[in-house]
N, C-alpha and C positions, 0 to 999 in steps of 0.2 A: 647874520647867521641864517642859511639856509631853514625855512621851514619844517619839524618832523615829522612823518607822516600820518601820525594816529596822536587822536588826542590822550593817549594814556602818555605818550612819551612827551605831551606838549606840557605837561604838568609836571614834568623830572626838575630838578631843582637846575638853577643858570648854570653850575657848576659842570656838572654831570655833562650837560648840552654842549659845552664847551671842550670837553673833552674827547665827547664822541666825535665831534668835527674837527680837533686833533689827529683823535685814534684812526680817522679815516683817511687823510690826507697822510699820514705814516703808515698806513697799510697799502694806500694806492702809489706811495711811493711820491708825493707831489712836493714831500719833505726827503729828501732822502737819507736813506744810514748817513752818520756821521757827521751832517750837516748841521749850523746851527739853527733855531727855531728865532722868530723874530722877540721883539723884546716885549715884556709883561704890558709896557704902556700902548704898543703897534696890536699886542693882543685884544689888548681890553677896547680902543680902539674899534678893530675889525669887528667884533662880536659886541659892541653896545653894550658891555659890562663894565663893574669894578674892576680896580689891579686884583681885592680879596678874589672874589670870582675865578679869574685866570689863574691865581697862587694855586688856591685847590682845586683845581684841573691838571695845572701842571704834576701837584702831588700822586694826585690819583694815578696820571701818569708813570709817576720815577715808581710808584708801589706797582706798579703793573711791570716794572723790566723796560719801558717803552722807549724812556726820554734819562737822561743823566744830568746834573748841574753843578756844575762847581764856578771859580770866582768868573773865569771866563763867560758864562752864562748855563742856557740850558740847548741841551743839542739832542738827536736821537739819535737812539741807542745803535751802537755800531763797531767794528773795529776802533781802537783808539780813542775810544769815547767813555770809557771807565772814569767813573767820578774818584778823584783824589781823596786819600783818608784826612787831611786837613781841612778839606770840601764837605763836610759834608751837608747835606741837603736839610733845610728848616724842616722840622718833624709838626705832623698835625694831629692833634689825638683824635680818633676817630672809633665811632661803637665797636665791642671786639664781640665779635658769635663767640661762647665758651668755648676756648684752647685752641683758637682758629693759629693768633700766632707764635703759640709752640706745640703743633702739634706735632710735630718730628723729632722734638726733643727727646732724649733718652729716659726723661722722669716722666713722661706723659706719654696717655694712651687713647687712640681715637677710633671708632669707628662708626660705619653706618650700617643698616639694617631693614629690611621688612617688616615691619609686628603692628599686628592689632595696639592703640594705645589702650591706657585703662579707659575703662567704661565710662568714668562718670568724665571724661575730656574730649570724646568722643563726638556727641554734638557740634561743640565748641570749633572741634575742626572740620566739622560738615564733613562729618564720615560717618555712615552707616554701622551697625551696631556691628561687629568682629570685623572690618574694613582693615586691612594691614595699611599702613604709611609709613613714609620714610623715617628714620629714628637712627638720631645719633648719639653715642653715648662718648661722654669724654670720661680720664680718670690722671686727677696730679698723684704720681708717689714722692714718699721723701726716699733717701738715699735705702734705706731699711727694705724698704717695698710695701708700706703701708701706706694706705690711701688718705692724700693728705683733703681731697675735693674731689668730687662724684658728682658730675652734671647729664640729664637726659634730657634730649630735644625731640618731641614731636609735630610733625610739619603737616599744615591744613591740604586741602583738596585745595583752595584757593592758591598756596605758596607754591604747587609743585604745576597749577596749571600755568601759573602767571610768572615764573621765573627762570626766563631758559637753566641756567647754568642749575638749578634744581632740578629739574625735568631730565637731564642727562643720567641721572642716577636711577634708572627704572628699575622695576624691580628683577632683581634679580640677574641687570649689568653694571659693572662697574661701583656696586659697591666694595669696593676693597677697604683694607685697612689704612689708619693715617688719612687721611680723607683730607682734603684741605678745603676746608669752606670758612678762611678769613675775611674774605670778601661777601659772605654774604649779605650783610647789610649795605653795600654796594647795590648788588645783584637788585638786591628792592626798589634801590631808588632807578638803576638806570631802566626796572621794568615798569616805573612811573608810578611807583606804588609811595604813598608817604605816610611813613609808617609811625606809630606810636607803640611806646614802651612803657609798661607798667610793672613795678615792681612790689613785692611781698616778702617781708623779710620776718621770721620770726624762730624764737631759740623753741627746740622742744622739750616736753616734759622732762623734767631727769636729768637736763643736762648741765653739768659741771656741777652737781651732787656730788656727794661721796660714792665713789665708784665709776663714776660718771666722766665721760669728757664734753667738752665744751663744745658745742656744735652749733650751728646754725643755718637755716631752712633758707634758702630764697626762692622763692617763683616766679615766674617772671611768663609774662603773655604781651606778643608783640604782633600788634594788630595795625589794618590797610585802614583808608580814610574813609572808609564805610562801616567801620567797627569791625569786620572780619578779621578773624587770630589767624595769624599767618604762621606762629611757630609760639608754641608753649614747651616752658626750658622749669626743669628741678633741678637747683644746686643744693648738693650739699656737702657745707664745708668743718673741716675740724677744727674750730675759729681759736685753738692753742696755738697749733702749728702752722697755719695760714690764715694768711690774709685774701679778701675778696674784696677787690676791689674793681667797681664800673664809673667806665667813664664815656660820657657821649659830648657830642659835640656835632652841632645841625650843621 
């Protein structure tokens, strides 16, 4: 595998690596539409890795639209190259950014934003005291139109200098509604950032008392390997009516 140029990208995880020297040889056309990819053992092979390794490369790929796979093998993407509904592609579970993959759903609502965060998270994101940053808020309804989960994300001075596909959302272009940032914990690693996640879960006063519904708090702050918070997220869910459930997997 070709050398990357900068050492942030030389610290991206095998995977990711492998993928980018896919994603480019299918953008230069050296694989062409349609054509089959060689097989996971010639992959693993060329690039000095496991088959694991090559599998989620290839994945990251089929989740990008790139490459397609069904019994025949895996090929890109192209005329006549639609993966069979009997086909379908092994699933890998992977960190999900809140509502990234339903956010076009008809019971969910997403958007992004400019706002100062609160004050006392401020620091935290190496932002100056009424500093606006990017903010996204998600919202699940049930059928009724009551909010079944309420999530807010505020994003550091470090996540928006270090992360292209963040950086595009300046202020004040392209934030539109429905936003789709599922791949953001992608975005992190392919900008060589290896991220840790800490979680905070707790019910608040009151709740599921008489009068009361059953609620519960999560926070969550997910920081680079220099301890820098890359993005601090408040959920909060109506834990009668839904379920919160995370799942990661490195």
């Amino acid at each position: 595998m070709a050398e990357p140029d900068s050492g942030a990208a030389a610290e991206a995880p095998l995977y990711l690596r492998v993928a980018a020297a896919l994603r480019e040889d299918l953008a230069q056309r050296r694989i062409s539409p349609g054509s089959r990819l060689p097989s996971e053992r010639s992959l693993s092979q060329r690039y000095h890795v496991n088959r694991q390794t090559v599998r989620s490369a290839l994945q990251l790929l089929r989740e990008e639209g790139l490459v397609v796979t069904d019994r025949r093998g895996t090929f890109a993407a192209g005329p006549g190259t639609e993966a069979r509904a009997e086909d379908p592609a092994p699933r890998v579970h992977r960190p999900a950014f809140p509502g990234g993959p339903r956010a076009a759903g008809t019971l969910v609502r997403a958007s992004l934003a400019w706002e100062p965060p609160p004050v006392p998270l401020a620091p935290r994101l190496l932002l100056a005291p009424g500093e606006p940053t990017l903010v996204h808020r998600h919202v699940v309804l049930d059928p009724r139109g009551s909010a079944l989960q309420r999530a807010v994300s505020w994003f550091s001075r470090p996540a928006l200098a270090e992360i292209p596909q963040l950086a595009r959302y300046r202020r004040g272009r392209d934030c539109r509604q429905q936003p789709d940032l599922r791949l953001l914990y992608h975005w992190m690693h392919q900008a060589g950032l290896r991220i840790v996640h800490r979680e905070s879960v707790g019910v608040p006063a009151g709740s599921g008392t008489t009068g009361g519904a059953a609620r519960l708090l999560v926070h969550r702050v997910v920081s680079d390997q220099h301890g820098h918070a890359l993005e601090i997220t408040d959920i909060d869910v109506a834990a009668r009516s839904a379920a919160w459930t995370y799942e990661f997997s490195a």
